[in-house]
N, C-alpha and C positions, 0 to 999 in steps of 0.2 A: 456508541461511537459514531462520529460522523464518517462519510464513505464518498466516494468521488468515483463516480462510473463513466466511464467509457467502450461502447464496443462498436465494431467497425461494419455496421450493415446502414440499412436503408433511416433506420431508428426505430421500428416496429419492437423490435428486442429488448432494447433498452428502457423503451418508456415501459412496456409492460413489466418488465422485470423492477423498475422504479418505482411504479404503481404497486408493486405489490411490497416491498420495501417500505414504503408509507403507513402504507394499511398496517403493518405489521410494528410501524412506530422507532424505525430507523432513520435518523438522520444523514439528510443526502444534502451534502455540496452543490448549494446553488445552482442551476445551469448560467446564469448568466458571472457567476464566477468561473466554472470549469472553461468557460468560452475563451476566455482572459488567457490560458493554457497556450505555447506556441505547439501550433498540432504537426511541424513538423520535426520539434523538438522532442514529443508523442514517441511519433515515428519512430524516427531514428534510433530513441531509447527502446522501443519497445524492438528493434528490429534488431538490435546486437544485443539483446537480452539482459539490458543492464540493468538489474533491481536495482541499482543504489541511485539510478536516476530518475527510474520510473517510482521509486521512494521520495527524491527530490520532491520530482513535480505536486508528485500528491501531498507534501509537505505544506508545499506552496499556497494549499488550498485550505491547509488548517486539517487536514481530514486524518482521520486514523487508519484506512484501509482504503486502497488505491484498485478500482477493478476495470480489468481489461480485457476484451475478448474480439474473438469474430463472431457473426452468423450467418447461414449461408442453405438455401434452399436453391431446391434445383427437380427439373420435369424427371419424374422414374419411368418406372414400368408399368403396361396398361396391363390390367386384368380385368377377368368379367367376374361381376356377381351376381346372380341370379338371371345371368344372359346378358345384365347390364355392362357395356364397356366404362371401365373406372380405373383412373388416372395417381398414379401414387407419387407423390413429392418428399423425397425425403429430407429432413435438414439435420444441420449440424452444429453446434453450439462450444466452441473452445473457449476455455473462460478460466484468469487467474487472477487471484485476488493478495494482494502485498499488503504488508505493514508499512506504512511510512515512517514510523519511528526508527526502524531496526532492519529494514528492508530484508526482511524475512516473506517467503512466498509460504505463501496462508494456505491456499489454496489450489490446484490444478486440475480443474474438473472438463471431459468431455463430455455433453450432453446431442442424445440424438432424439427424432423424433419422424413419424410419416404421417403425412394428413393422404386421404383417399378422397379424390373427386371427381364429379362428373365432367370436369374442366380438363379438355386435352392440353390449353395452355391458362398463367392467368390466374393457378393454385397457389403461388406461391408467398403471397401472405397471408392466407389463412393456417398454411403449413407455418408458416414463422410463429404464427401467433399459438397455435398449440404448443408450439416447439417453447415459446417464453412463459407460458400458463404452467407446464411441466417441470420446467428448469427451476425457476424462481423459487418455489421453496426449499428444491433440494438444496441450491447453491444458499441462503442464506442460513438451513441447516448449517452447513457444511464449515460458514464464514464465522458462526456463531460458538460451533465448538471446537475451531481452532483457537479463534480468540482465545477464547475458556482456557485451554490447554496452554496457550502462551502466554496469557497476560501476566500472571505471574513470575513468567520465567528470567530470571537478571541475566542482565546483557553486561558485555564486557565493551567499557567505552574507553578509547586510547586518544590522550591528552599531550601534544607538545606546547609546553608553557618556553614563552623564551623570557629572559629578564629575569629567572630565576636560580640562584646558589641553593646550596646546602640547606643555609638557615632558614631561607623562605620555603625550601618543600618541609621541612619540618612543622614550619607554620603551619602549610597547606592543608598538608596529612592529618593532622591536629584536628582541626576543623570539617575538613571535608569528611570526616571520618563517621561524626556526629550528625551528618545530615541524614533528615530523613529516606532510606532507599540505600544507601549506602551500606553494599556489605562489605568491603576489600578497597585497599587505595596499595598501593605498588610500585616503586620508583621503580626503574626500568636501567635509566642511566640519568646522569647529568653530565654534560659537556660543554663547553663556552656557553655556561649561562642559559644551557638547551634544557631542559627538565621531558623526560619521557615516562610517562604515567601511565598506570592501567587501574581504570575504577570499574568495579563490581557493582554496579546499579539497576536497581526494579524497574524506573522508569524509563523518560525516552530521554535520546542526546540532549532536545531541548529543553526538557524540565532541567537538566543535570546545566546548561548553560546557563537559564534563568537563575540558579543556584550559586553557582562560579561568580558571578557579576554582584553579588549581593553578598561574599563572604567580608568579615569582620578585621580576617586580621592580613589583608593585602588588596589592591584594587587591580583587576583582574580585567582585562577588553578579550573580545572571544572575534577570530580575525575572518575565522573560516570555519564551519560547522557541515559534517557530514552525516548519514543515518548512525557511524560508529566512531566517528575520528570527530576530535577538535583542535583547531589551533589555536592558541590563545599567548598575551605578552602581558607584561605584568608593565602596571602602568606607574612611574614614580610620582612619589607625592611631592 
């Protein structure tokens, strides 16, 4: 899957944790795509905790898992060893990792970590950098078999079609039934030509969009697309 990382320190964390993501043959989100990202758009999602936006963005970038963290090192306690005075830093690593399709949090891992040095001040990226040698495989363990655990898991996607009667969800239903991914299609209600759907689908919103736009027996525009909701109007021929 491709992945779009972001964590909020100096970058020491990030590039090592990136670097070790390559090696290991995961696809990462351009940096000069991610840049394109409004970071205080970032923010603000990530600050009222809205997966379905921090789903967005990651959306935005084509990526299949959106990660986001802090990291954070700081001077400890002095201790002696062997009579030597030696200086402990310890850090801290918050890190969560979302699905962009389905704005599912994958993820929630705290990682800690203490580097020991001779340095009364001035330890504090060597400490970061153990702290991201340490982290980085547990967290792509961790990214790896959630995945695993969810990829197959159908999501429930909920469809207002407007321009649509009776007869045309009948069509819809028909069709959309047969599509690949497709477990469950369920009218909901129809009201002035409102149609409210619920589909049982493997995939993501966007594959199930890509799909809508392409059926056979109506022509479909898709107005507004979220991790779980679409809107869509049926267009006359």
């Amino acid at each position: 899957e491709d992945i779009a990382t972001k964590l909020e320190e100096k970058g020491a964390v990030q590039t090592r944790i990136e670097e070790f993501f390559l090696e290991k043959g995961i696809n990462l989100v351009d940096r000069t795509q991610a840049g394109k990202v409004n970071k205080r758009d970032l923010m603000l999602a990530s600050a009222k905790d809205d997966l379905g936006e921090l789903a967005a963005i990651g959306a935005r970038l084509k990526a299949d898992v959106i990660i986001l963290g802090t990291a954070a090192a700081k001077p400890g306690n002095e201790i002696k060893v062997g009579g030597v005075k030696m200086y402990q830093y310890p850090t801290k690593l918050m890190v969560r990792a979302i699905r962009t399709d389905s704005a599912k949090l994958m993820v929630a891992k705290v990682f800690t970590a203490t580097k020991t040095s001779t340095l009364r001040s001035g330890g504090e990226s060597k400490a970061l950098d153990k702290l991201a040698a340490e982290a980085a495989p547990k967290l792509l363990e961790a990214i790896v078999e959630a995945w695993r655990k969810q990829v197959n898991v159908t999501r429930s996607i909920e469809l207002a079609i407007s321009g649509m009667d009776y007869a045309a969800w009948k069509l819809f239903q028909a069709e959309v039934q047969k599509l690949r991914g497709t477990q469950a299609v369920r009218r909901r209600e129809i009201t002035n030509n409102l149609a409210t759907i619920s589909v049982e689908y493997d995939y993501s919103t966007e594959n199930l969009a890509d799909e809508l736009i392409e059926l056979k027996s109506m022509k479909l525009k898709v107005t507004e697309i979220t991790a779980s909701r679409m809107k869509l109007e049926v267009v006359k021929k």
